[in-house]
TORTIMI-40633 format. One record per residue (C-alpha): y, z, x; residue in three letters. Coordinates in pm, whole numbers, padded with zeros to 5 digits, always signed. Layout:
TORTIMI-40633
YZXALA;...
***
This chain:
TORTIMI-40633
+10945+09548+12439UNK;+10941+09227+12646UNK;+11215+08965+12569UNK;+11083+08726+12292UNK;+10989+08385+12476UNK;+11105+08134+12230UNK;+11241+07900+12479UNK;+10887+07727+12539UNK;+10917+07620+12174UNK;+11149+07366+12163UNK;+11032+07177+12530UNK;+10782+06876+12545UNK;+10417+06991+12483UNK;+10297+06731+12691UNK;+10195+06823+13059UNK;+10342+06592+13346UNK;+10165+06634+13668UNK;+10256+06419+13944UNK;+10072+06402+14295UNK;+10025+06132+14547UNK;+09677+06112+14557UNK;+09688+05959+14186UNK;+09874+05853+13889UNK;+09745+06102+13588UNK;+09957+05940+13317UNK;+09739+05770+13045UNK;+09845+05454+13150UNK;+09691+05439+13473UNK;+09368+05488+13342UNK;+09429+05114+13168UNK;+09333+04795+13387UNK;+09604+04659+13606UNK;+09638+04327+13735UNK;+09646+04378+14113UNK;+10005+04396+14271UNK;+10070+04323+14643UNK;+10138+04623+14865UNK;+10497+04645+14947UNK;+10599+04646+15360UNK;+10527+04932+15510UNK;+10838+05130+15580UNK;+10890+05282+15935UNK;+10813+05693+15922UNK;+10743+05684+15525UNK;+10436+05944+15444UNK;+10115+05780+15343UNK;+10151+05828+14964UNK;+09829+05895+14775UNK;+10009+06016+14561UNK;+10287+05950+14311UNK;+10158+05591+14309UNK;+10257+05363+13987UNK;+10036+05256+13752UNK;+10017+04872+13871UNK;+09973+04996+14226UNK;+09672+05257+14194UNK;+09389+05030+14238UNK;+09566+04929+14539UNK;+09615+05233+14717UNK;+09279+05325+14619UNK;+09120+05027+14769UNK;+09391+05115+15099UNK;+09237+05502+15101UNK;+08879+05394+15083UNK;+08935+05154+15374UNK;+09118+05401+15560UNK;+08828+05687+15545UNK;+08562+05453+15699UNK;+08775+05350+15995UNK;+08862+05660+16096UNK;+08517+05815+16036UNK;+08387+05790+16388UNK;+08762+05961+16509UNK;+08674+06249+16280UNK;+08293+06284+16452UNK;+08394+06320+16747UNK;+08754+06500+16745UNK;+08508+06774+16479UNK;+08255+06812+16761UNK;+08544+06842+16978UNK;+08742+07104+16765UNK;+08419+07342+16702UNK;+08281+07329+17072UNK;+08625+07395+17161UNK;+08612+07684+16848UNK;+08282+07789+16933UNK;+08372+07876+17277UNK;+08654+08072+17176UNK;+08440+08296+16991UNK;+08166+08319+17215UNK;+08405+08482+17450UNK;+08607+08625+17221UNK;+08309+08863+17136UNK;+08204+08906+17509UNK;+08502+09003+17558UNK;+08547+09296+17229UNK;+08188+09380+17413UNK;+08304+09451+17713UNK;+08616+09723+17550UNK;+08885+09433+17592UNK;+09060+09338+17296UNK;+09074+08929+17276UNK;+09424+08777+17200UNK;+09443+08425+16991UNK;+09615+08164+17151UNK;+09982+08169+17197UNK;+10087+07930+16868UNK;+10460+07879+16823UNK;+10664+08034+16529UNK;+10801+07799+16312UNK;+10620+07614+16015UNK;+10494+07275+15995UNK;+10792+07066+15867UNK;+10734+06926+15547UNK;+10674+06513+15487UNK;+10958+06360+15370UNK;+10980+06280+14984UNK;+10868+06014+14806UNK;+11056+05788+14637UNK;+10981+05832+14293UNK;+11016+06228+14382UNK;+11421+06122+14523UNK;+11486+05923+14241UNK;+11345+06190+14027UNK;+11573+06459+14205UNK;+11889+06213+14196UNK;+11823+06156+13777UNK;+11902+06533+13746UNK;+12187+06529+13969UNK;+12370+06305+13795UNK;+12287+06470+13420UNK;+12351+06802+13517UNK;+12649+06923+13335UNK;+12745+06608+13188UNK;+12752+06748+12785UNK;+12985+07048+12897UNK;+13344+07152+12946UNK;+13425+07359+13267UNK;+13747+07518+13358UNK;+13954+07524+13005UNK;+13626+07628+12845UNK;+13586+07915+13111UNK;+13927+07999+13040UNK;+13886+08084+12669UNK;+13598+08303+12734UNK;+13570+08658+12485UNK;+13636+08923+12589UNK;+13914+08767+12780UNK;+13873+09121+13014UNK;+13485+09095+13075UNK;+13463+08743+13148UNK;+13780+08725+13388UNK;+13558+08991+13616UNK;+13269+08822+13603UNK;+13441+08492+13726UNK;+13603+08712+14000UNK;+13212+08852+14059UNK;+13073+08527+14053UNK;+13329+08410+14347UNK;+13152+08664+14586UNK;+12837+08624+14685UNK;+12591+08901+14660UNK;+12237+08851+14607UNK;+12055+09151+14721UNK;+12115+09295+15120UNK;+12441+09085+15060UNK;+12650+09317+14878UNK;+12967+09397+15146UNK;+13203+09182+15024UNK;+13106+09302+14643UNK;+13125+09674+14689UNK;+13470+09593+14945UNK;+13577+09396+14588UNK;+13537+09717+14393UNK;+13703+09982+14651UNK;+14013+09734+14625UNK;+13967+09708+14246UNK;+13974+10101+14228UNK;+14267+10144+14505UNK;+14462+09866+14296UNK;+14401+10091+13961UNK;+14469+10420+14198UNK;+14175+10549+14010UNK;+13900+10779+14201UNK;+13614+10654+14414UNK;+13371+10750+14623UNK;+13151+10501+14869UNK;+12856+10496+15054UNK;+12741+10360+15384UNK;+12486+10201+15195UNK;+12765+10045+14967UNK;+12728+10237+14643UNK;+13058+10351+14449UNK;+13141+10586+14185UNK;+13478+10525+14035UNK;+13593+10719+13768UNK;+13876+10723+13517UNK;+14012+10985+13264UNK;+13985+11027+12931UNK;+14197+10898+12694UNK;+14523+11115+12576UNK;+14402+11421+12379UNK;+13971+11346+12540UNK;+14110+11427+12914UNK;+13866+11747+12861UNK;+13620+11605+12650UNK;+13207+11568+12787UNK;+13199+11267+13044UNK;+12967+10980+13036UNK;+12830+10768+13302UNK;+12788+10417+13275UNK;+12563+10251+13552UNK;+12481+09883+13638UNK;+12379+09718+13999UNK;+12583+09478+14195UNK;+12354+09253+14342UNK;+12186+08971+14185UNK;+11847+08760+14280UNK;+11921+08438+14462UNK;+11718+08139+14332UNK;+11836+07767+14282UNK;+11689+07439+14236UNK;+11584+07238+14579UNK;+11773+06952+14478UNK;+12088+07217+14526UNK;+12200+07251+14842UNK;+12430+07565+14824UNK;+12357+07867+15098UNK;+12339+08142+14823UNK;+12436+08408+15101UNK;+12733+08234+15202UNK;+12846+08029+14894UNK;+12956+08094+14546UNK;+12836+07975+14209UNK;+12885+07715+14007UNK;+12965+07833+13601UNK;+12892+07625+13350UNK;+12898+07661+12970UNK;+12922+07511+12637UNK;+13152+07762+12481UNK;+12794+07996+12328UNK;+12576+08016+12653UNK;+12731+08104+13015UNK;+12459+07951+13310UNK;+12483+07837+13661UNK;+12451+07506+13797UNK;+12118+07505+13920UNK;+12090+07895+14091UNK;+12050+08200+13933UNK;+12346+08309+13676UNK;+12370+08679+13823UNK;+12423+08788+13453UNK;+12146+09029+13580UNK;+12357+09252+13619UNK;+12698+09128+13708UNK;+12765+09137+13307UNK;+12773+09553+13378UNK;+12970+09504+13696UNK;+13234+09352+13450UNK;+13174+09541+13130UNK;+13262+09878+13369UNK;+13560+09701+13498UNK;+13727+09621+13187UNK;+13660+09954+13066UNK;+13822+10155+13395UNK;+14122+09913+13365UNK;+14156+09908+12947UNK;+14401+10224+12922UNK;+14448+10112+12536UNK;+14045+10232+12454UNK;+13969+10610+12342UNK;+13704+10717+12548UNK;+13597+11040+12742UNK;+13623+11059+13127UNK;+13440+10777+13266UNK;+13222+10807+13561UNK;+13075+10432+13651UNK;+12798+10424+13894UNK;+12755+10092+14103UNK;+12452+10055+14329UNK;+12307+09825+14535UNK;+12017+09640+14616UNK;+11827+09714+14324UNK;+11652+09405+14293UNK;+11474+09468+14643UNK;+11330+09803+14532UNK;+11620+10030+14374UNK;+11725+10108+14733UNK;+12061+10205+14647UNK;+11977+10418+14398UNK;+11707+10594+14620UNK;+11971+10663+14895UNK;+12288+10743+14640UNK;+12394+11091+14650UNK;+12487+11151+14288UNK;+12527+11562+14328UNK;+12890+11505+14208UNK;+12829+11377+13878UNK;+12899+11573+13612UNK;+12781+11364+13306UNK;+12504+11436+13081UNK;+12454+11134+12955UNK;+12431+10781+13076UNK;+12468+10425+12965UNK;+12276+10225+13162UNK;+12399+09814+13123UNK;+12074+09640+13234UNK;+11883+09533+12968UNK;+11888+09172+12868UNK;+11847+09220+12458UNK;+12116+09258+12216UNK;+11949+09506+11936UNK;+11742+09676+12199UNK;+11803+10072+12262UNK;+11573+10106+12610UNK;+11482+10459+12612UNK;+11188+10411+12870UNK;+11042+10218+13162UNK;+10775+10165+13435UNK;+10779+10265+13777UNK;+10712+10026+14035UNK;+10596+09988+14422UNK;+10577+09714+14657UNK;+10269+09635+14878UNK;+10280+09405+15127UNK;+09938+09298+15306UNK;+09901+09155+15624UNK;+09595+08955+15724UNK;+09587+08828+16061UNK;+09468+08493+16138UNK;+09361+08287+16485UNK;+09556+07982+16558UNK;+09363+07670+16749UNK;+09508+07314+16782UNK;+09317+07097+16526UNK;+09302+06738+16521UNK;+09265+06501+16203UNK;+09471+06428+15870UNK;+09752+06673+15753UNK;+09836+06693+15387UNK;+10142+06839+15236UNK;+10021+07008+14875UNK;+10305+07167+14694UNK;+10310+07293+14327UNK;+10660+07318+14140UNK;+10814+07323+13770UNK;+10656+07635+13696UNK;+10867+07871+13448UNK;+10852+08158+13648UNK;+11086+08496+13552UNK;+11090+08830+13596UNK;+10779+08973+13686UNK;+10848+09289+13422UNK;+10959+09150+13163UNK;+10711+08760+13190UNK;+10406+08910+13336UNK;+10283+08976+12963UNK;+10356+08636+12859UNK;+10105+08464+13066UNK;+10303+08225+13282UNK;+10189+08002+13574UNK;+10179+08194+13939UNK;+10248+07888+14178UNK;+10076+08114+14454UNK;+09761+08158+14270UNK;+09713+07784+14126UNK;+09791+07673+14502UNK;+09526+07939+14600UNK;+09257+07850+14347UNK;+09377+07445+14429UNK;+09262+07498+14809UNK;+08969+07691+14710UNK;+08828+07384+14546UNK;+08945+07135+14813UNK;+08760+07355+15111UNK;+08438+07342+14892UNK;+08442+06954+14934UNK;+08579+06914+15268UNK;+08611+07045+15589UNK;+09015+07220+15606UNK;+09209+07423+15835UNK;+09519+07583+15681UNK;+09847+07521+15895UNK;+10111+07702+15636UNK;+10163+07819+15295UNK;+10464+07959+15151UNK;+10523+08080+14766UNK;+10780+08280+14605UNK;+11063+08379+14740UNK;+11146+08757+14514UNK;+10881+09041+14522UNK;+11011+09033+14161UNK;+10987+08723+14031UNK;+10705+08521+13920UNK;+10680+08227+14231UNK;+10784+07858+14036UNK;+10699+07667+14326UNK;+10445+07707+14666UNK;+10366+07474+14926UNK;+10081+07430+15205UNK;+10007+07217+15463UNK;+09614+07153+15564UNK;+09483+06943+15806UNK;+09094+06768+15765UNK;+08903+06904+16094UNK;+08620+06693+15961UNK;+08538+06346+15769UNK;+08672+06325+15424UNK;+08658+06123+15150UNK;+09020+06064+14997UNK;+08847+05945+14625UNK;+08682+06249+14678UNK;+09022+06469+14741UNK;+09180+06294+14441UNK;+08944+06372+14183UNK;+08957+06765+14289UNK;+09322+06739+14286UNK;+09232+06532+13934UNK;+09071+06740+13770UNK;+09214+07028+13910UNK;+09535+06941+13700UNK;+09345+06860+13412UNK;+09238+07241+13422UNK;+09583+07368+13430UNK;+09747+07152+13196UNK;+09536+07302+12956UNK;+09550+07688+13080UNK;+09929+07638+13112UNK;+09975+07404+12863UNK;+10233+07657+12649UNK;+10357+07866+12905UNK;+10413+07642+13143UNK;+10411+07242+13025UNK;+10625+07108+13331UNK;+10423+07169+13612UNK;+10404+06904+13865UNK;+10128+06887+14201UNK;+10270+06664+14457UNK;+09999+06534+14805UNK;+10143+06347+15086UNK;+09937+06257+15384UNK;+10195+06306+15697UNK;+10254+06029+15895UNK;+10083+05742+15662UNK;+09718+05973+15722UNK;+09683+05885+16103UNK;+09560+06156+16311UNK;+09743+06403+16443UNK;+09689+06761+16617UNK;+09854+07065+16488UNK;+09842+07429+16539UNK;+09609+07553+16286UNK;+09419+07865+16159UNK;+09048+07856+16230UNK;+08856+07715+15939UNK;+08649+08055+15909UNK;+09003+08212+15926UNK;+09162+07990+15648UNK;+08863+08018+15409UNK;+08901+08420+15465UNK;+09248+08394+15360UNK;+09230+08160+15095UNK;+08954+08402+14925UNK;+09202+08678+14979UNK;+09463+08522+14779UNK;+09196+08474+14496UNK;+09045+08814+14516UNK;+09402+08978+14462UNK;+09441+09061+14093UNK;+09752+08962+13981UNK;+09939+08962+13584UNK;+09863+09235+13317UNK;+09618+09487+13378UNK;+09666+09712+13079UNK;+09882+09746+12752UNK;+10071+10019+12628UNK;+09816+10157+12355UNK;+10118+10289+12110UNK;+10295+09899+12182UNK;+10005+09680+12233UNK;+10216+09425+12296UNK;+10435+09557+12627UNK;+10223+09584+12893UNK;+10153+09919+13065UNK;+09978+09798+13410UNK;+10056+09554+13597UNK;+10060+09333+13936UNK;+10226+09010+14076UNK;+10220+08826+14320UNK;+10563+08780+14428UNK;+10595+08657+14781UNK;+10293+08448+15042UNK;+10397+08331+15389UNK;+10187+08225+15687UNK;+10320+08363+16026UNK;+10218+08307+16429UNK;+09897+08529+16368UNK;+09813+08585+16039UNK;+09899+08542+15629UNK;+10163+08782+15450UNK;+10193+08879+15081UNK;+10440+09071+14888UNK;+10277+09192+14568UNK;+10461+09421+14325UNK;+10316+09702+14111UNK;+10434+09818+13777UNK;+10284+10076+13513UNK;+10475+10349+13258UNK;+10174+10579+13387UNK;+10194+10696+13746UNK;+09789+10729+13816UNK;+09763+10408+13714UNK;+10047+10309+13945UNK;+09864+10483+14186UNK;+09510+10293+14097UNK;+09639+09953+14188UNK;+09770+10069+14461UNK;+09415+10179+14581UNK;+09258+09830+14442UNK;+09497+09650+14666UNK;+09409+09908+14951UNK;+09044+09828+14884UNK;+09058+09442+14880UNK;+09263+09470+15174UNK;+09006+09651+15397UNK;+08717+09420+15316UNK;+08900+09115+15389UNK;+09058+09281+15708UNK;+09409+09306+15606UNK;+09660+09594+15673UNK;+09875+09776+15371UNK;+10233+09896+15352UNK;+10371+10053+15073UNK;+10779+10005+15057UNK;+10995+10092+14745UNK;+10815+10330+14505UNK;+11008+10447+14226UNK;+10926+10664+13931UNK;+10903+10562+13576UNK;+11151+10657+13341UNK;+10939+10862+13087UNK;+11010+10910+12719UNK;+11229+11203+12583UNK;+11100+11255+12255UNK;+11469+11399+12100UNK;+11739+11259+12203UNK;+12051+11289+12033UNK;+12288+11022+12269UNK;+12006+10772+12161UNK;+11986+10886+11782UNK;+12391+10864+11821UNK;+12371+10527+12023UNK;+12154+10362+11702UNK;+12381+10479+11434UNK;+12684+10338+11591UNK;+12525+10023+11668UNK;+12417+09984+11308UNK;+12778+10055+11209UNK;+12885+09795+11449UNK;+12624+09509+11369UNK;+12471+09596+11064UNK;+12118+09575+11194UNK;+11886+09841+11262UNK;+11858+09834+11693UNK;+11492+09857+11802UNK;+11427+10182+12032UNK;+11141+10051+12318UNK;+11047+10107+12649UNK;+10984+09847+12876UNK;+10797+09674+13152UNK;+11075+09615+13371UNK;+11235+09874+13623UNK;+11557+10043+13571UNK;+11750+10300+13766UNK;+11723+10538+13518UNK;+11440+10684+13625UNK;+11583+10725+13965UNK;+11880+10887+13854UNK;+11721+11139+13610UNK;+11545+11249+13918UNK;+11914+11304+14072UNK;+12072+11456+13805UNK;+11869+11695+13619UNK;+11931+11714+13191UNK;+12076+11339+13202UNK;+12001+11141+12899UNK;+11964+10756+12933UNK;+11970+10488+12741UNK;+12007+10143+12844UNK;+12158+09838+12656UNK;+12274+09512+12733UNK;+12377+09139+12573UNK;+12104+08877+12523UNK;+11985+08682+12842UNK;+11736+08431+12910UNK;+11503+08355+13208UNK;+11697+08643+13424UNK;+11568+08554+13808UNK;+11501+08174+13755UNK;+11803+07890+13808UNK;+11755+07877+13392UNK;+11918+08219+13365UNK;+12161+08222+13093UNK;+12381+08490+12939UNK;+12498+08467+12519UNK;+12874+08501+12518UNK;+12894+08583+12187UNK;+12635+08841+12213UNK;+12844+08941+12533UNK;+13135+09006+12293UNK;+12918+09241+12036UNK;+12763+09430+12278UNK;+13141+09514+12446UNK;+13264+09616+12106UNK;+12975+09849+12057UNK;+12999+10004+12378UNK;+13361+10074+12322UNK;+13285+10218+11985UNK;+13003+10452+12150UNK;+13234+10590+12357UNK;+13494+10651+12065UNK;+13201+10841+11879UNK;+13091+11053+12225UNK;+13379+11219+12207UNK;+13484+11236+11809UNK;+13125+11395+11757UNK;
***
């Protein structure tokens, strides 16, 4: 069952776009009295965009000016461009004619660097600087945190840094942890640990159970942050009911289990059975840990997997997943004319399991569909694009940078970028009611030559990005409302030579797993592009008795007093993988309540936190007094 999205409810229904090439708010639609142009400032970025309402029939008149005195630049630097264009195809072919494989030109590596920001986008960014935080207590409020056990270990997590291919210093945490305790451990090269503890007195013989959570965490954060997630810790913040992170990802996902195990190994006061606590890493990039973790030694026959992000949910299934990343390769040429910056932000985002079924914004795609409608009107060349940064998470922001090979109109290329938003706001308008479209000219719009993609080249991969299917492709037919197919977009870069994308599958059914992964396969061919398939892991299919889960509901009803939900999900877990490993295993997975997991509004429910520890301890008490 996905998580219930009641967030959305309680933000503005209004949509705010802002972009350079016009003011959309209703009051610039009203008749101004004309204001004087401020100085020009030395290396500012032509705005047409982010203009205020008493200045837009300014910079209009300033943009239609503009356009006609550079139109005779534009003739002849486009004759220039496509003789020069022309030529390279002509022999490009003679060449593939003749058995000799043409080369592009050598381009260099790096991306075009983006225009500076506006002002009203810096004054924007330095507003929520100065209000973040402000309503909240820090330190003495962190200090008074319940469980007192759970939370000091996830303070001591959140120290460390470990998003995912990060995790030394996290898994060199938890040998010391288990050396300090003098309790048994094993470790991997990859970094995964087992570390087990006896049963309580009079359970030392009684059935073991494994517990099981991942150590790394997805690193997102705000751009007005500037912290080096790799290098740097967190920031915690709460208000004494919700535990976030200022601006980045929380890492509740699944540092929460990290700390949950650790209080348990170190509690001697609990009854429990022997304890065997799995800790892998690099989930979040493809279950890697758990593909390469030898688990031969366990001896449980029953886990609790500590991944799930609802309080009152018993997970007792999930989809498998793979990740396919297409490569389409491109020719570079230097292009002169205009370059403009287009970037999309304030998108929701999530996790692409567990938001793909609620129909949020994909900053990729609207970018995609956004340069689609620009190329129809005018001639472009795409320099760069870059959206998403997690094969996993639904991209919140993308940017591109295009440069005009040919004469444009710029009244023209701010009613597409018009009405472009008017589209969105109301496709989005629920989902996703903060989504902003900034366009900056570079360089106050005077010409300038750049390494760009051929303009047959950048329409090709433009269409790409629009033929890819991307959200849900199926529901579950017994839950109609968890999905049962589906496929996001996760990751788009531009390199030297071509365009990349990360895309990752999900589906509870493995043919259909399989299907997309054929589709993509298919698009891919007729557009040119090469497929690799990294990451594949098996769903986690429904046991239809199970008497750890049928025990696991009763004691949670003792516990709460509510009846727990039994689901399966959209999201990947481990279990799958580890059923694989360890053959008869029962899973379950639980876990507190958490909020936009894989966004900077992640957020974890301390009191929920508190419940859900309490329940696990009294699961373990009824394992082995069964």
């Amino acid at each position: 069952m996905p998580l219930i999205d009641k967030w959305w409810k309680s933000r503005r229904n209004d949509y705010k776009t802002e972009e350079n090439l016009t003011d959309l708010s209703p009051e610039s639609t009203q008749e101004q009295d004309p204001v004087p142009a401020p100085a020009p400032e030395a290396e500012k970025p032509s705005e047409i965009a982010d203009a205020a309402p008493e200045t837009t029939e300014t910079a209009s008149e300033t943009i239609e000016t503009t356009s006609e005195a550079t139109e005779t630049t534009y003739e002849a630097a486009e004759a220039v461009s496509e003789a020069a264009e022309a030529a390279s195809e002509a022999a490009e072919a003679e060449e593939a004619s003749a058995g000799i494989s043409a080369e592009a030109a050598p381009v260099e590596e790096t991306a075009a660097e983006p225009a500076a920001e506006t002002s009203e986008i810096a004054e924007e960014t330095a507003a929520s600087d100065s209000s973040d935080g402000s309503d909240v207590t820090e330190e003495n409020l962190l200090d008074t945190l319940e469980p007192a056990d759970v939370f000091k270990y996830f303070r001591e997590i959140s120290g460390i840094p470990h998003g995912s291919f990060h995790t030394t210093a996290i898994s060199d945490y938890l040998e010391n942890f288990a050396k300090n305790y003098e309790l048994p451990y094993t470790r991997d090269e990859m970094g995964n640990l087992i570390i087990c503890r006896p049963g309580s007195a009079g359970y030392e013989n009684a059935d073991p159970i494994a517990l099981q959570g991942h150590v790394d965490m997805v690193c997102e954060k705000e751009s007005s942050n500037p912290i080096d997630m790799e290098t740097e810790a967190i920031s915690l913040r709460t208000d004494g009911e919700w535990l976030w992170a200022d601006r980045t990802t929380l890492g509740g996902d699944d540092g929460i289990a990290v700390a949950i195990m650790l209080a348990l190994l170190a509690d001697d006061t609990i009854t429990c059975p022997p304890l065997e606590c799995i800790f892998t890493v690099d989930e979040e990039v493809g279950m890697r840990g758990a593909f390469a973790m030898d688990l031969s030694s366990i001896k449980s026959r029953r886990l609790l997997n500590l991944d799930s992000e609802q309080e009152g949910i018993i997970t007792a299934a999930c989809a498998g997943g793979a990740e396919e990343i297409c490569t389409l390769p491109g020719r570079r040429r230097e292009k002169t004319g205009e370059v403009l910056e287009l970037s999309i932000e304030g998108l929701r985002g999530g996790h692409s399991g567990e938001c793909i079924g609620i129909g949020r914004a994909n900053a990729s795609i609207l970018l995609a569909r956004l340069l689609y409608r620009l190329e129809q009107t005018s001639k472009i060349c795409l320099i760069d694009f870059h959206g998403g940064t997690r094969d996993n998470a639904i991209p919140r922001e993308a940017k591109a940078w295009i440069i005009f090979t040919g004469k444009f109109q710029r009244g023209k290329v701010k009613d597409v970028i018009a009405a472009f938003a008017k589209d969105i706001a109301k496709e989005y308008s629920i989902t996703d009611p903060d989504i902003k479209i900034h366009a900056t000219l570079e360089n106050k719009g005077k010409m300038m030559t750049r390494s760009a993609f051929t303009r047959k080249d950048s329409l090709r991969m433009i269409r790409f990005l629009l033929a890819l299917p991307n959200g849900v492709l199926e529901f579950t037919p017994m839950y109609r409302d968890v999905p049962q197919t589906s496929l996001s977009l996760g990751i788009v870069n531009t390199v030297a030579d071509g365009i990349r994308t990360h895309s990752l599958v999900r589906s509870s059914v493995n043919s259909q797993k399989q299907m997309v992964m054929d589709k993509i396969e298919c698009i891919a061919e007729e557009f040119g592009a090469s497929v690799t398939t990294e990451g594949t892991y098996p769903a986690w299919e429904l046991i239809a008795k199970s008497d750890f889960r049928d025990l696991a509901a009763e004691i949670f009803k003792k516990t709460t007093g509510r009846e727990p939900t039994v689901c399966v999900i959209h999201g990947g877990l481990e279990c799958g993988l580890i059923s694989s490993k360890v053959p008869g295993i029962d899973c379950i997975s639980v876990g507190p309540d958490m909020e936009e997991i894989h966004t900077p509004a992640e957020r974890l429910n301390i009191p929920s936190t508190r419940r859900i520890y309490d329940y696990v301890k009294a699961l373990l008490e009824a394992c082995v007094k069964a």
